[in-house]
PyMOL CGO cylinders between C-alpha atoms (Angstrom):
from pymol import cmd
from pymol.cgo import CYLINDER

trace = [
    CYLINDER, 82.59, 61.50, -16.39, 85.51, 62.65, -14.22, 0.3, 1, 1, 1, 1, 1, 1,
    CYLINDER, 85.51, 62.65, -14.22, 85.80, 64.72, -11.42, 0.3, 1, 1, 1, 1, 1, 1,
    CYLINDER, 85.80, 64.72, -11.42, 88.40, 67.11, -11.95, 0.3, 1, 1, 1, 1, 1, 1,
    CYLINDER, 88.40, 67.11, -11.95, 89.27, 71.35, -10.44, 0.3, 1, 1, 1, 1, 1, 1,
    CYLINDER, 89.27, 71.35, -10.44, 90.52, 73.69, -12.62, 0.3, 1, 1, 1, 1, 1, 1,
    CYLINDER, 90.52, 73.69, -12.62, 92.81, 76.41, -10.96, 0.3, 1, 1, 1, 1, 1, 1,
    CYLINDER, 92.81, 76.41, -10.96, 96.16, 78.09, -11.67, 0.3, 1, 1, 1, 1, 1, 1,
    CYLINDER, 96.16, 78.09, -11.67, 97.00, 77.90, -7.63, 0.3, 1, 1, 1, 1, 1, 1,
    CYLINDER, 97.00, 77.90, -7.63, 98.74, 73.79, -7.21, 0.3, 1, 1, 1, 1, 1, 1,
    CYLINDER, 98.74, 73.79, -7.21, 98.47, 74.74, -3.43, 0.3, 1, 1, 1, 1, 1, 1,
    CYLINDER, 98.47, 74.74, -3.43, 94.64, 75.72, -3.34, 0.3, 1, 1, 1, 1, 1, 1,
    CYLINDER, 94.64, 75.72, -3.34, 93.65, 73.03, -0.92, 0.3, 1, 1, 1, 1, 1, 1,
    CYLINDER, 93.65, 73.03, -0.92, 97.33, 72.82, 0.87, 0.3, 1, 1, 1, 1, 1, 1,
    CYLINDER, 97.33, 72.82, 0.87, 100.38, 71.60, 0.38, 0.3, 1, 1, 1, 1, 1, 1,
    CYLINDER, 100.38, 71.60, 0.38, 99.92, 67.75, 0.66, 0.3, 1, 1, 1, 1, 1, 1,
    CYLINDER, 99.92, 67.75, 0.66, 99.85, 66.75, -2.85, 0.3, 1, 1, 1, 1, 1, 1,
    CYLINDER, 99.85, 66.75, -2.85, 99.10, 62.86, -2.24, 0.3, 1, 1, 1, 1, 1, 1,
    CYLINDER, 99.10, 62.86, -2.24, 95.38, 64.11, -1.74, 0.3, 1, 1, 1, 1, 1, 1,
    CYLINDER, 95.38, 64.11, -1.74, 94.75, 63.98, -5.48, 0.3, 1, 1, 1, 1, 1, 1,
    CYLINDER, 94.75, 63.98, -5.48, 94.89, 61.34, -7.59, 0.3, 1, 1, 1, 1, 1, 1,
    CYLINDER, 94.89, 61.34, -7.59, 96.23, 62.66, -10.72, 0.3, 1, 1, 1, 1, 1, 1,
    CYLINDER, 96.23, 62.66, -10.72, 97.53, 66.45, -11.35, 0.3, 1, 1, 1, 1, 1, 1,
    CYLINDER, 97.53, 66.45, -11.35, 97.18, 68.29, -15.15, 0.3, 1, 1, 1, 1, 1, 1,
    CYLINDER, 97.18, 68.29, -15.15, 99.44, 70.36, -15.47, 0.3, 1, 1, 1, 1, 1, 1,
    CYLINDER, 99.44, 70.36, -15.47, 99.62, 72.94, -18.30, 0.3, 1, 1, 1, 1, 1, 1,
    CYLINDER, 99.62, 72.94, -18.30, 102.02, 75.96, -18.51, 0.3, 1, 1, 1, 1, 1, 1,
    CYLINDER, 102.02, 75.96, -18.51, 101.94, 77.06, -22.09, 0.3, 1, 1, 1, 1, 1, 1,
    CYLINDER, 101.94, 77.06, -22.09, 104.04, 77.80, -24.85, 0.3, 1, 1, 1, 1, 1, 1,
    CYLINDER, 104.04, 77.80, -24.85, 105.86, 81.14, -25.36, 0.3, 1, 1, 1, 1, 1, 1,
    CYLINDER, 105.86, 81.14, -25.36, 105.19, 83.77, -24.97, 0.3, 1, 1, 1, 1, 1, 1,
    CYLINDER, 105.19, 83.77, -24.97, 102.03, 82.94, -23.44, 0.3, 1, 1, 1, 1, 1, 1,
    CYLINDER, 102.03, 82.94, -23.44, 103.82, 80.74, -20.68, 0.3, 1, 1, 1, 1, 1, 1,
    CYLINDER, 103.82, 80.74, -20.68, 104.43, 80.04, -17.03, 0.3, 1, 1, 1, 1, 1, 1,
    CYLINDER, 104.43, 80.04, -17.03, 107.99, 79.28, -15.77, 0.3, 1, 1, 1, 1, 1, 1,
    CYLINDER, 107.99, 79.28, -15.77, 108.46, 77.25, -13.18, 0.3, 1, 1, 1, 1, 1, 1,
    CYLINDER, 108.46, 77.25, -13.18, 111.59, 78.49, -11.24, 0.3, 1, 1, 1, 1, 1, 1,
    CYLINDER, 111.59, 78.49, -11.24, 114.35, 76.62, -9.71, 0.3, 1, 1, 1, 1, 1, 1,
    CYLINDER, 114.35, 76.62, -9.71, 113.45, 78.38, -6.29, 0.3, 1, 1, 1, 1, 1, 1,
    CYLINDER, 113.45, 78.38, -6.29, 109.69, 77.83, -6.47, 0.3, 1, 1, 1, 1, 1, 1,
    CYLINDER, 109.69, 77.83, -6.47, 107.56, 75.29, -4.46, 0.3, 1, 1, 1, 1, 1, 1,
    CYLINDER, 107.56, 75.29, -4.46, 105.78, 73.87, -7.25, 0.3, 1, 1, 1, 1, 1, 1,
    CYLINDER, 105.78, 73.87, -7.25, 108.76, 71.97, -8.65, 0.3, 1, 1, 1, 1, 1, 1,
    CYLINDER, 108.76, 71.97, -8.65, 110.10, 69.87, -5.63, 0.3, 1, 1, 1, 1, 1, 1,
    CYLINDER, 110.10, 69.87, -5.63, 106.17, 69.70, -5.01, 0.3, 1, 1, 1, 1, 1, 1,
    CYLINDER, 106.17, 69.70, -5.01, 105.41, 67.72, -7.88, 0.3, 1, 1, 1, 1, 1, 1,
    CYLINDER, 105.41, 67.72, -7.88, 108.94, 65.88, -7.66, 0.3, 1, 1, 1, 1, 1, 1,
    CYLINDER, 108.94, 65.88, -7.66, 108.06, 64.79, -4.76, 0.3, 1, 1, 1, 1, 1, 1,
    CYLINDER, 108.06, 64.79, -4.76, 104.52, 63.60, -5.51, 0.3, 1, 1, 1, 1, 1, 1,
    CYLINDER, 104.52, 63.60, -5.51, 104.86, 61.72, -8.48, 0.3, 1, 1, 1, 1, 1, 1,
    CYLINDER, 104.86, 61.72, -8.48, 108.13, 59.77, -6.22, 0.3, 1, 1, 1, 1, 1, 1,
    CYLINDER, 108.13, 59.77, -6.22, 105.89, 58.89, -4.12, 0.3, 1, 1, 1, 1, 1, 1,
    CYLINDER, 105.89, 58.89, -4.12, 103.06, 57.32, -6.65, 0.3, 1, 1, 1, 1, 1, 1,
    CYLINDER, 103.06, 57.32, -6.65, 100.78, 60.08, -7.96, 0.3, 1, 1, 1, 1, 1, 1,
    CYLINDER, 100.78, 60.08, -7.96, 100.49, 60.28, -11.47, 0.3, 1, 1, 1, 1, 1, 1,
    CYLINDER, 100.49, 60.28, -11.47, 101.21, 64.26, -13.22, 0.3, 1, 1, 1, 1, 1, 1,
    CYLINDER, 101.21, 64.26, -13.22, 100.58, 65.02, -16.94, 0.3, 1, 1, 1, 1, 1, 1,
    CYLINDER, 100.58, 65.02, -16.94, 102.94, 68.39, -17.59, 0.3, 1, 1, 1, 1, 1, 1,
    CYLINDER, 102.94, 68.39, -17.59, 102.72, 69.97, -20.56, 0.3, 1, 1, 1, 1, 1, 1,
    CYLINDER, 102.72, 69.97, -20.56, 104.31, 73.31, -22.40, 0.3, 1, 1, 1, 1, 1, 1,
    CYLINDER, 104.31, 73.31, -22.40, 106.55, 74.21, -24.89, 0.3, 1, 1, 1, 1, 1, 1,
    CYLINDER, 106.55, 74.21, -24.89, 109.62, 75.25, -22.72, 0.3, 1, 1, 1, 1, 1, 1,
    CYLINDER, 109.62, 75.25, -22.72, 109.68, 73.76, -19.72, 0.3, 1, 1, 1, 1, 1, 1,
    CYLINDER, 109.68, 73.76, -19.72, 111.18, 70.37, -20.21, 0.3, 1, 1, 1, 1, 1, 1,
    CYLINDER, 111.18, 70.37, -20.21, 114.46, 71.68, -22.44, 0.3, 1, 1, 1, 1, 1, 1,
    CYLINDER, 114.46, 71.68, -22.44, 114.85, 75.25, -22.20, 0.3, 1, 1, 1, 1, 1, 1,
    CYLINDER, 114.85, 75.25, -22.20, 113.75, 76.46, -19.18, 0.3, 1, 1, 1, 1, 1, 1,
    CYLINDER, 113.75, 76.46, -19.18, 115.52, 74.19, -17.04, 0.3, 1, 1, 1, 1, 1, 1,
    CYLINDER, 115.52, 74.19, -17.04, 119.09, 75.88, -18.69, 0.3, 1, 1, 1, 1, 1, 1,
    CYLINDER, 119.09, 75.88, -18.69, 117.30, 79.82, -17.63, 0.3, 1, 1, 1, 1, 1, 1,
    CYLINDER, 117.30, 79.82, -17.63, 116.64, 78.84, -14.02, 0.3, 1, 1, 1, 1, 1, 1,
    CYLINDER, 116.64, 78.84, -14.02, 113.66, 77.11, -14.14, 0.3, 1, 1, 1, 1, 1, 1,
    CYLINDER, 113.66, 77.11, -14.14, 113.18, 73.52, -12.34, 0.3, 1, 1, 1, 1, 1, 1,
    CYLINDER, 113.18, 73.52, -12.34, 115.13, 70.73, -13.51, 0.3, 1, 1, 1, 1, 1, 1,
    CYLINDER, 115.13, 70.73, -13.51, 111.78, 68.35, -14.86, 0.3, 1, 1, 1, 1, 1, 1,
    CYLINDER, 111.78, 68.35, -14.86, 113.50, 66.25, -17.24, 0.3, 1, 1, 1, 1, 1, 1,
    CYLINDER, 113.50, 66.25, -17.24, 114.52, 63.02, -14.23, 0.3, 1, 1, 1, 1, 1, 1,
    CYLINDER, 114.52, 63.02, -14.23, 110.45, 62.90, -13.65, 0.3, 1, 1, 1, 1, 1, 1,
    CYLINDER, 110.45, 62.90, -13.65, 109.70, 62.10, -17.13, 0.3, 1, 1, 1, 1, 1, 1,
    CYLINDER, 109.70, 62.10, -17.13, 113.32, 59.77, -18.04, 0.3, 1, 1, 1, 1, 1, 1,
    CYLINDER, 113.32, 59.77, -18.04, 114.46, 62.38, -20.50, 0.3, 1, 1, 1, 1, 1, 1,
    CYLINDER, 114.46, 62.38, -20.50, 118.11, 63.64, -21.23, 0.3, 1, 1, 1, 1, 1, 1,
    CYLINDER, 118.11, 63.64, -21.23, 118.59, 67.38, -22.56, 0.3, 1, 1, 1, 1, 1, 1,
    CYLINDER, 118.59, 67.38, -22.56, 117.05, 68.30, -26.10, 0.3, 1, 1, 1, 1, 1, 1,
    CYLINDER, 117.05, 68.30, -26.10, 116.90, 71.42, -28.46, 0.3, 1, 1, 1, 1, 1, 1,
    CYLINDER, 116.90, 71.42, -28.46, 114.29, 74.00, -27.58, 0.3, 1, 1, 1, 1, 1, 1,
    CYLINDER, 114.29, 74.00, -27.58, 112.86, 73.25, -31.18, 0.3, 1, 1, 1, 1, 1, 1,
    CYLINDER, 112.86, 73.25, -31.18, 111.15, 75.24, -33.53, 0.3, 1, 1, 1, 1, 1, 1,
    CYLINDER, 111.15, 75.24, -33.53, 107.36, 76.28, -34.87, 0.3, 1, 1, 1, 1, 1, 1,
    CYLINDER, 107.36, 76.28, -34.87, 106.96, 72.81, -36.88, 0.3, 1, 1, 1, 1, 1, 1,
    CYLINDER, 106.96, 72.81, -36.88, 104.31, 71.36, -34.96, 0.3, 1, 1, 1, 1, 1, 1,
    CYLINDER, 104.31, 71.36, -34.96, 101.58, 70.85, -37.38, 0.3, 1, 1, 1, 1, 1, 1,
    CYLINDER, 101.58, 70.85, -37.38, 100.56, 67.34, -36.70, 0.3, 1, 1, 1, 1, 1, 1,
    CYLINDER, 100.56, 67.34, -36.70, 101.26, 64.19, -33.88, 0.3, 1, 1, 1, 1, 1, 1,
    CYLINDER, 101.26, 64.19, -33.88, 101.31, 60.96, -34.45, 0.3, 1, 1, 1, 1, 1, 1,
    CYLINDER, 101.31, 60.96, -34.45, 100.60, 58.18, -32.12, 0.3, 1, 1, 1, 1, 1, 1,
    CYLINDER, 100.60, 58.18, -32.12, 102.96, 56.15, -30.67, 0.3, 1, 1, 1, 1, 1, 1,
    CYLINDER, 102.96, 56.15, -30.67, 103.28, 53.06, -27.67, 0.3, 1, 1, 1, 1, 1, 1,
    CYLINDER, 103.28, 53.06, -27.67, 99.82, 53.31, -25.88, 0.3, 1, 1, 1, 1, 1, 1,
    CYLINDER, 99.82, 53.31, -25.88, 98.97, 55.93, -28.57, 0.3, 1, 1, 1, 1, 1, 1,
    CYLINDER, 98.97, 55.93, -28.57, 99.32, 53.60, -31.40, 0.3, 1, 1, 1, 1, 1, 1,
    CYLINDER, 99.32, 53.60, -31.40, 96.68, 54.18, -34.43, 0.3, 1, 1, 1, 1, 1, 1,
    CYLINDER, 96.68, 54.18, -34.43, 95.81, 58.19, -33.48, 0.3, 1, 1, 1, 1, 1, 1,
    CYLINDER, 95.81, 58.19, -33.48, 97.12, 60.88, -35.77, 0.3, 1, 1, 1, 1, 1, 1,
    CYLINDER, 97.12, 60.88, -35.77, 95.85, 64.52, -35.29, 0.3, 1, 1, 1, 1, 1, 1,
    CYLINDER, 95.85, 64.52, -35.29, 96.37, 68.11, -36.90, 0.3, 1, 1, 1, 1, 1, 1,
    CYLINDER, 96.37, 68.11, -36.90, 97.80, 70.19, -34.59, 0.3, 1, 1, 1, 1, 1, 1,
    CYLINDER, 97.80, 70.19, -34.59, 96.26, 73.91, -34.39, 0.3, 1, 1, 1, 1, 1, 1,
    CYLINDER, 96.26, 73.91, -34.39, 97.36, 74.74, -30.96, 0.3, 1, 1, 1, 1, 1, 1,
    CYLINDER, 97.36, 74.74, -30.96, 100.53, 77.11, -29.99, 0.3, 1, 1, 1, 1, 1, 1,
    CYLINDER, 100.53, 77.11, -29.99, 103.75, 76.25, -31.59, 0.3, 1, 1, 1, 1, 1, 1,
    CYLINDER, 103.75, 76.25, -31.59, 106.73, 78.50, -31.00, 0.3, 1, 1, 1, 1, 1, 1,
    CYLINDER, 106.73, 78.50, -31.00, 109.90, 77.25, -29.56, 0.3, 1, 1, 1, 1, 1, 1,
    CYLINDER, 109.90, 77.25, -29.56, 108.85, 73.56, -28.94, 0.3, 1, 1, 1, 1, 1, 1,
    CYLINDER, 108.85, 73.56, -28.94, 110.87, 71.71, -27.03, 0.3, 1, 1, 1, 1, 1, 1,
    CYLINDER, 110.87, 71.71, -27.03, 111.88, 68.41, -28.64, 0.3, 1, 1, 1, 1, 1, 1,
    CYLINDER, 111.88, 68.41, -28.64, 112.03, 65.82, -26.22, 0.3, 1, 1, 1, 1, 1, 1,
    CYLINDER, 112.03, 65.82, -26.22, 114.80, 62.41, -25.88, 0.3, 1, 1, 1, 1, 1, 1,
    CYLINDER, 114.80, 62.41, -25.88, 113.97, 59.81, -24.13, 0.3, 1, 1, 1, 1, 1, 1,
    CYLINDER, 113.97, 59.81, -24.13, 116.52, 58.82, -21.89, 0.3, 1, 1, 1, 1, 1, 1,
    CYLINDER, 116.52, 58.82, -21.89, 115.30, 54.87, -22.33, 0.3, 1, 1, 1, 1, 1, 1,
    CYLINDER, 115.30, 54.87, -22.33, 114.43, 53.03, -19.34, 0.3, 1, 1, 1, 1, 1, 1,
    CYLINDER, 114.43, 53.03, -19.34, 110.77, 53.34, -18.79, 0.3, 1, 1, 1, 1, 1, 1,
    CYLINDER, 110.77, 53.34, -18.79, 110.65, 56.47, -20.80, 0.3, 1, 1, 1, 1, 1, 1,
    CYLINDER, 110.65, 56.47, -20.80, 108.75, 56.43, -23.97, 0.3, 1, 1, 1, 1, 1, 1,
    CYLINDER, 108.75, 56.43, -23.97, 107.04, 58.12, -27.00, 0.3, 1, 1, 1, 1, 1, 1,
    CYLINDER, 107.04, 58.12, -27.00, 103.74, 58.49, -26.64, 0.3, 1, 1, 1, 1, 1, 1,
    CYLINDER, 103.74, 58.49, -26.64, 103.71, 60.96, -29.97, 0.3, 1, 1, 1, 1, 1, 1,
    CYLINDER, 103.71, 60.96, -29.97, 105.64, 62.38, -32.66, 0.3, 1, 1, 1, 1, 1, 1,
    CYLINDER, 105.64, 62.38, -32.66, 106.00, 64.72, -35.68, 0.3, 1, 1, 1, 1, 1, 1,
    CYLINDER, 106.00, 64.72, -35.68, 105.44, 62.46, -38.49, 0.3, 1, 1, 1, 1, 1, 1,
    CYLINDER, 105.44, 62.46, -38.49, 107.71, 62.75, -41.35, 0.3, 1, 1, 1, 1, 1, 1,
    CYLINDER, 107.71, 62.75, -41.35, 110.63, 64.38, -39.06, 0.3, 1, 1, 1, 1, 1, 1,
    CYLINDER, 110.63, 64.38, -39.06, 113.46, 63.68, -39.78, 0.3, 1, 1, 1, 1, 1, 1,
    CYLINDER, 113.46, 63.68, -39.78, 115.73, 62.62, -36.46, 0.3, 1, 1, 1, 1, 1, 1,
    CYLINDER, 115.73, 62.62, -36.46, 113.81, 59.74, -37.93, 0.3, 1, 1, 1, 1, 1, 1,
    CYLINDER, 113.81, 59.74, -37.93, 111.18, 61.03, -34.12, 0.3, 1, 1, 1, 1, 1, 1,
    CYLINDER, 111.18, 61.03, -34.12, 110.60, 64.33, -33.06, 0.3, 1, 1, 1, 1, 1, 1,
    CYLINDER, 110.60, 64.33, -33.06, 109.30, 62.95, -30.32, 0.3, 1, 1, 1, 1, 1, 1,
    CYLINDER, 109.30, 62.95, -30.32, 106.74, 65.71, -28.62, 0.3, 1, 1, 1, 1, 1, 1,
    CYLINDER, 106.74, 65.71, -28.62, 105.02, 63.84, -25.74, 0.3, 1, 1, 1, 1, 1, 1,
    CYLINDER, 105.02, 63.84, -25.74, 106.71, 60.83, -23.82, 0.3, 1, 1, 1, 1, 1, 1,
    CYLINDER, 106.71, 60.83, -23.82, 105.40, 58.67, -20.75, 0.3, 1, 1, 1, 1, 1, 1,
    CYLINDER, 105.40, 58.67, -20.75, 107.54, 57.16, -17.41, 0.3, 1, 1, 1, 1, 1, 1,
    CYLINDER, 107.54, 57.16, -17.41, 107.35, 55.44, -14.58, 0.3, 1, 1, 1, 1, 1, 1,
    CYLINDER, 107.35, 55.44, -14.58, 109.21, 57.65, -11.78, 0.3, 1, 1, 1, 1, 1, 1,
    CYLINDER, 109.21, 57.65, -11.78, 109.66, 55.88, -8.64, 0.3, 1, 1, 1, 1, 1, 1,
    CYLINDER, 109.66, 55.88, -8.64, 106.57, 54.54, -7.03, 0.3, 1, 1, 1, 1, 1, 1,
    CYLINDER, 106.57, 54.54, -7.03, 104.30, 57.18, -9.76, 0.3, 1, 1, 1, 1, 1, 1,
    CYLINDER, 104.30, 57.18, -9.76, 103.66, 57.84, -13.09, 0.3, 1, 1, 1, 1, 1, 1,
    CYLINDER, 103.66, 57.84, -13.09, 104.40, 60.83, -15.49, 0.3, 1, 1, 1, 1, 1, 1,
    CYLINDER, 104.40, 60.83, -15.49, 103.55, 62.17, -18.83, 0.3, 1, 1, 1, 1, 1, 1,
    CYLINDER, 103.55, 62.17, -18.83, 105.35, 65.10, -20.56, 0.3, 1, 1, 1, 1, 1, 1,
    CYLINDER, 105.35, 65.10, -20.56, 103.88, 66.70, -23.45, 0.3, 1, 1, 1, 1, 1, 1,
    CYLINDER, 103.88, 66.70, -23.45, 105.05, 69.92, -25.27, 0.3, 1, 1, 1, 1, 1, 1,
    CYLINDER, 105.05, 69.92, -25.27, 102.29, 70.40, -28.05, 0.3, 1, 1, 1, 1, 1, 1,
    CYLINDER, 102.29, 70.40, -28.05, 98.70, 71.53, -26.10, 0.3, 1, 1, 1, 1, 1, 1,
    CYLINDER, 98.70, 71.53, -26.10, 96.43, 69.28, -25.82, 0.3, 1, 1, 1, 1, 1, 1,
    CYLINDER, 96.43, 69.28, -25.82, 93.40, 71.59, -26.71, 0.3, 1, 1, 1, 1, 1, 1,
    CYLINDER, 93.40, 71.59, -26.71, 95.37, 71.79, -30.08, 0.3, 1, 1, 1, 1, 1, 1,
    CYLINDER, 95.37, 71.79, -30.08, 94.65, 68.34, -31.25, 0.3, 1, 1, 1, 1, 1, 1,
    CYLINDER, 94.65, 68.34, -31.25, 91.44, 68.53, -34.09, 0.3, 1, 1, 1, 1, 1, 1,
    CYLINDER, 91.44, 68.53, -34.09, 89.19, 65.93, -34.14, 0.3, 1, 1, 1, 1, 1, 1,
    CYLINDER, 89.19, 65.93, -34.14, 88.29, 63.97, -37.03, 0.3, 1, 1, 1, 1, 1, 1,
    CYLINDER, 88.29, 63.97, -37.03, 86.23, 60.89, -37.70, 0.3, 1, 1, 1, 1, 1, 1,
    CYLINDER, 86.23, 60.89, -37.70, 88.53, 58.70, -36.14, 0.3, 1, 1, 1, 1, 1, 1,
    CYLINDER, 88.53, 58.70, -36.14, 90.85, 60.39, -34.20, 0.3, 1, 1, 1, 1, 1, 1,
    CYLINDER, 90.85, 60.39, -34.20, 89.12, 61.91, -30.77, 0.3, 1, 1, 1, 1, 1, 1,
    CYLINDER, 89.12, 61.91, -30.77, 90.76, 63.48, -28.04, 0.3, 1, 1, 1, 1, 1, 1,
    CYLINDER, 90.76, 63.48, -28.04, 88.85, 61.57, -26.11, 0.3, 1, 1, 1, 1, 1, 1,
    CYLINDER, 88.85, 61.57, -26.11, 90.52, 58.41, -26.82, 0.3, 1, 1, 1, 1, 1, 1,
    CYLINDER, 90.52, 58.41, -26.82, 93.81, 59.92, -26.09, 0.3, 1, 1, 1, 1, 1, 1,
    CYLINDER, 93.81, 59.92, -26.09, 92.26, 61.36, -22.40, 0.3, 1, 1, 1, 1, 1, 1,
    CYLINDER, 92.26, 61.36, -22.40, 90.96, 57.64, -22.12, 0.3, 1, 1, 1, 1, 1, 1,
    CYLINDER, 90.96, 57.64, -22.12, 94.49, 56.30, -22.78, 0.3, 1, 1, 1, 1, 1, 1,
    CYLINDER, 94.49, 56.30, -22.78, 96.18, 58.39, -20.58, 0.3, 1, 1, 1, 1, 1, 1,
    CYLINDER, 96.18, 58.39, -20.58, 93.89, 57.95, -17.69, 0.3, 1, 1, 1, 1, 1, 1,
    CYLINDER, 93.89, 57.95, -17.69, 94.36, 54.05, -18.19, 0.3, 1, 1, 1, 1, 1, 1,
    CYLINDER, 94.36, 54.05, -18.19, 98.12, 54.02, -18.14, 0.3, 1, 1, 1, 1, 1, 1,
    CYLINDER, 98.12, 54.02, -18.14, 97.66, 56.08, -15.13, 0.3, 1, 1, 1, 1, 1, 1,
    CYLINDER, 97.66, 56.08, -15.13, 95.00, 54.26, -13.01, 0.3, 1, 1, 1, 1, 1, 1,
    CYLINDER, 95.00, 54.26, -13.01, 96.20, 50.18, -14.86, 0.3, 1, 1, 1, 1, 1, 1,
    CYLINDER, 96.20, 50.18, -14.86, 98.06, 47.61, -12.55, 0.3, 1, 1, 1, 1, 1, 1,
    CYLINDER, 98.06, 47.61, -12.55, 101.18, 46.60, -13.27, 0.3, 1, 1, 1, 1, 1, 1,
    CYLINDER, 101.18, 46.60, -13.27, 102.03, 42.87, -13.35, 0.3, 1, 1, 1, 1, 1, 1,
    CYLINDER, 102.03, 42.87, -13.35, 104.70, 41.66, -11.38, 0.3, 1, 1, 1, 1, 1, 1,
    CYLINDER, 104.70, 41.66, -11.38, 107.80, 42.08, -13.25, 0.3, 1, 1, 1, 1, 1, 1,
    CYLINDER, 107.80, 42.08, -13.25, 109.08, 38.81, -15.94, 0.3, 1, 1, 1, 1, 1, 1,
    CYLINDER, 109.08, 38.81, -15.94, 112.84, 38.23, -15.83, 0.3, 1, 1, 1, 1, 1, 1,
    CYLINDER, 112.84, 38.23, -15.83, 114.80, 36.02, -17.29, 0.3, 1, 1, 1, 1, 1, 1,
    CYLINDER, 114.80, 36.02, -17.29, 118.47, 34.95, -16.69, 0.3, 1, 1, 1, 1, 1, 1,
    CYLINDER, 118.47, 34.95, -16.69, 120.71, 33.39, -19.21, 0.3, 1, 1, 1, 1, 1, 1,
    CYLINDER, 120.71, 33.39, -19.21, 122.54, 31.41, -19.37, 0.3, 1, 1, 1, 1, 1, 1,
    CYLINDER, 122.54, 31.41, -19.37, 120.62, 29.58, -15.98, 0.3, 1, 1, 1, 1, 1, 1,
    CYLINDER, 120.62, 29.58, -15.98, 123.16, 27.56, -14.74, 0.3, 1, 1, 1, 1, 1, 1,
    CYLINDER, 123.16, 27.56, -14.74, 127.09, 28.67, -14.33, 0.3, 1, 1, 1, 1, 1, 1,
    CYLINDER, 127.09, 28.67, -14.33, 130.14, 26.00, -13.69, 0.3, 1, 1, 1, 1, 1, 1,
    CYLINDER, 130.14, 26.00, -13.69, 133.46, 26.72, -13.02, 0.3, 1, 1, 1, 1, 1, 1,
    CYLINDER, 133.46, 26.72, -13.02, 136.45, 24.57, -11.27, 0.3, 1, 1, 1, 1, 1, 1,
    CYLINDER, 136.45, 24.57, -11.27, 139.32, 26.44, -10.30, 0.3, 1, 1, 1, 1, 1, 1,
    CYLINDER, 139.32, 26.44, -10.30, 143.04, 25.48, -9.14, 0.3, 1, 1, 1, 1, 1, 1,
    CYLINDER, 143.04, 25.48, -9.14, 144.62, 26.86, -5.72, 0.3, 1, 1, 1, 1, 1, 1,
    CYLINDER, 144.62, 26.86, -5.72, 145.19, 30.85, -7.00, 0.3, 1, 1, 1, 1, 1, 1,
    CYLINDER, 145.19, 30.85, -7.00, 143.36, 30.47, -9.93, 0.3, 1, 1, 1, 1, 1, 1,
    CYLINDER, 143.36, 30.47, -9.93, 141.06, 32.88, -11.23, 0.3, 1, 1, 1, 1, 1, 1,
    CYLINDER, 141.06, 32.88, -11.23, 137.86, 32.34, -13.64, 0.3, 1, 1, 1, 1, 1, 1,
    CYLINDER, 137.86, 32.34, -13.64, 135.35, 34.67, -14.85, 0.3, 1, 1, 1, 1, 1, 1,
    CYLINDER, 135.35, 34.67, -14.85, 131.52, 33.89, -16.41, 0.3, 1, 1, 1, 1, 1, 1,
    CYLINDER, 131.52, 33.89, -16.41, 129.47, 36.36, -17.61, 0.3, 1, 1, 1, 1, 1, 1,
    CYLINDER, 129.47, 36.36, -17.61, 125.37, 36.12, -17.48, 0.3, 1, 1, 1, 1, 1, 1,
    CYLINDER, 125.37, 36.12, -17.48, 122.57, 38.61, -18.52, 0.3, 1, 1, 1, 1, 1, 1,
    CYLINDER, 122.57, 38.61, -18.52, 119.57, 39.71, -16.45, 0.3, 1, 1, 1, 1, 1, 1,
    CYLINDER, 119.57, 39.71, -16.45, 116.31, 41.37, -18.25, 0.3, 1, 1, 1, 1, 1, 1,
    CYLINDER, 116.31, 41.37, -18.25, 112.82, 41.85, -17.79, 0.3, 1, 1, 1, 1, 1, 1,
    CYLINDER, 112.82, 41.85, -17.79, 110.92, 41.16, -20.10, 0.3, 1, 1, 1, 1, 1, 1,
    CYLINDER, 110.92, 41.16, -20.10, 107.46, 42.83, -19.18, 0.3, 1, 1, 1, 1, 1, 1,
    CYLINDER, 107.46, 42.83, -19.18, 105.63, 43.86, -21.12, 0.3, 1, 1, 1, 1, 1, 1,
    CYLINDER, 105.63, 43.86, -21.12, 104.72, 47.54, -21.38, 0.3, 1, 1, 1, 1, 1, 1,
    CYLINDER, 104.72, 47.54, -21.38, 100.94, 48.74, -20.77, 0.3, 1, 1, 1, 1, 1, 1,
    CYLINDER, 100.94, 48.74, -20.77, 99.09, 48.27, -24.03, 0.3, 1, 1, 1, 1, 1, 1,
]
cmd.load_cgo(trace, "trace")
């Protein structure tokens, strides 16, 4: 099992966030929904926490695209998304993707005005999506690595998910914890080409061109 408080006050037990090792986060979907404002603490709060290497799960239905243009807190940097449309009511099902590969759920939870999320690329990436949209992925949940933390944004509610013979929420809880709590190797990169060469005349000028990548692979 997991040890784990349930309260709808993030400064309960004080302001330093770093105490905890991993922060749920669920604010709803409208109109049953909490926003978090621009001016509030929580926002900068959990900024801040997940910069400096805790690992926050946020999920609702407005408050990664819409709220963010009404005043609320600007989320979308933590979780390596650009803007998106605040969406409609078609969230019936998710499909795994990434570290959620093989899972497919009904969806029974709220679904009005859900934001659909774009990753901005980097380290962002789907973790699930409508299937059968048609943008070819309405992506609905994504995960990042945000400076020395982790995040995971997810718009559908994760109490909304049905179980089935072979699709548990638990496995997705067990996945998430795992991409949160897993190592990461020491980054692979590779240079080409690996040797440059160039002789060059008094006032002449030359230019070569090389690529840098890494190559890691992402958690499994």
């Amino acid at each position: 099992g997991e040890s784990n408080y349930r309260t709808d006050n993030l400064f309960l037990f004080g302001s330093n966030l770093g105490q905890y090792e991993g922060i749920f986060a669920c604010v709803g979907i409208y109109s049953n929904n909490h926003v978090i404002q621009a001016s509030d603490p929580e926002g900068p709060a959990l900024d801040g926490y997940v910069l400096g290497g805790g690992k926050l799960y946020l999920e609702g239905g407005d408050v990664f695209n819409y709220d963010p243009g009404i005043g609320g807190y600007q989320v979308q940097p933590i979780f390596g998304l650009n803007d998106g449309p605040d969406g409609g009511s078609d969230v019936t099902s998710v499909e795994g993707r990434t570290v959620l590969s093989g899972l497919t759920f009904a969806y029974t939870g709220g679904n009005s005005f859900m934001d659909e999320l774009r990753p901005a690329g980097g380290s962002a990436r789907m973790l699930y999506t409508i299937p059968g949209s048609s943008t070819p992925y309405d992506t609905s949940a994504v995960w990042h690595f945000y400076g020395a933390g982790r995040s995971i944004a997810a718009v559908p509610e994760f109490g909304g998910l049905v179980d089935d013979a072979t699709n548990k929420k638990d496995t997705v809880m067990a996945r998430m914890l795992r991409f949160f709590r897993q190592s990461v190797a020491a980054p692979e990169i590779t240079v080409t080409p690996v040797a440059l060469a160039e002789t060059l005349q008094v006032a002449q000028t030359g230019t070569k061109t090389f690529s840098i990548s890494n190559v890691t692979a992402p958690p499994a």
